[in-house]
C-alpha positions in Angstrom: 46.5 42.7 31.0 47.4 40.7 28.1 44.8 40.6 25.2 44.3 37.3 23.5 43.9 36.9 20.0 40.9 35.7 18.9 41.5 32.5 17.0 39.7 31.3 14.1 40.6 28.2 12.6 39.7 24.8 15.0 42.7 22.7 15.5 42.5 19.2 15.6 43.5 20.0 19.6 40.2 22.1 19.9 38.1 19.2 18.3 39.8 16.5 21.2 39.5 18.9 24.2 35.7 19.7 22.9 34.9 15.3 22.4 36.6 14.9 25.9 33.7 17.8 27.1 31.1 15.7 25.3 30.8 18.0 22.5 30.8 16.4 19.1 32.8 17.8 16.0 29.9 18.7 14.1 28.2 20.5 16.7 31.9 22.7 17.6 32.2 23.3 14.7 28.4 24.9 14.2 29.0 27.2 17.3 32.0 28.2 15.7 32.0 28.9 11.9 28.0 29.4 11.9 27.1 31.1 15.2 30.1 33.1 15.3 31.0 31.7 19.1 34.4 32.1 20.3 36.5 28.6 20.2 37.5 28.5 23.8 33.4 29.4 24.9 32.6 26.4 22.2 34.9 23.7 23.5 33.5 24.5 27.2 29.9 25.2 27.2 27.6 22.4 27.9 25.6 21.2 25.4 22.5 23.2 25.0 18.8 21.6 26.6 16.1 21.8 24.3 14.4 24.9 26.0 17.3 27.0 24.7 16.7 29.3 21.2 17.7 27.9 18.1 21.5 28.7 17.0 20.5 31.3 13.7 23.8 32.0 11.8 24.7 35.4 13.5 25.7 37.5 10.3 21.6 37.4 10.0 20.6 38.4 13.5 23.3 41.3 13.3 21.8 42.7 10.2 18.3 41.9 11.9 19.5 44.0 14.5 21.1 46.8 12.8 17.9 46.9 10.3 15.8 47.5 13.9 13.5 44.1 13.9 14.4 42.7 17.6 15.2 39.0 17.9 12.0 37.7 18.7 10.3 39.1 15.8 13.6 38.0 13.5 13.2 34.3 15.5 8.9 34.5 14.8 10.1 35.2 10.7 12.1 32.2 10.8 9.5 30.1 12.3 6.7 31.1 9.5 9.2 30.0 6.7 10.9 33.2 5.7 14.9 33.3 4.9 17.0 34.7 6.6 17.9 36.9 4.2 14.0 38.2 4.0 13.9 37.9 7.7 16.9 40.3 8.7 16.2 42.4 6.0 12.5 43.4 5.4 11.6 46.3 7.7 8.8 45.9 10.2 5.2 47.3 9.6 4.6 50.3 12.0 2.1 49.8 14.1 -1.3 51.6 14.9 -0.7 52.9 11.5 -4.0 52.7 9.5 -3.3 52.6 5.7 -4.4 54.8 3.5 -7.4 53.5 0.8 -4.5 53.6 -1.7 -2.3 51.0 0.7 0.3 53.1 1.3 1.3 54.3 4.9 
């Protein structure tokens, strides 16, 4: 089986096929360059409903991820104002961990 190359630079072809799908150039080119989505899955998924999650640019949910803090509590940070820098980044409190009188764990 062949492997296709995976593409990143959106042709003015990509940005007709994806208006012709109802898919504006703004909003290609976010699932593209920001949420890291392949071009061909961008041109041909329907737009997203409202119920769907937030598009968070990915490079931050994959350092989210490899820091351990799980999506929801990544998307929870995001919601109370953090960055995403602080979001993806700061580790999570243990829990059922009582501090010490000192505040240290």
């Amino acid at each position: 089986m062949k492997r296709m190359e995976k593409r990143y630079f959106i042709t003015p072809e990509d940005y007709e096929k994806a208006r012709l799908n109802g898919i504006e150039k703004q909003r290609l080119y976010q699932r593209v360059y920001q949420c890291g989505w392949d071009i061909e899955k961008a041109i041909r998924e329907p737009l997203m409903t409202g119920n769907e999650r937030r598009c968070h640019p990915k490079k931050y949910q994959d350092i989210a991820a490899a820091n351990g803090i799980d999506y929801p509590t990544y998307k929870s940070r995001l919601s109370r104002g953090w960055g995403y820098f602080r979001a993806s980044t700061q580790p999570m409190k243990p829990r059922n961990k009582k501090l010490a009188k000192d505040g240290s764990l």
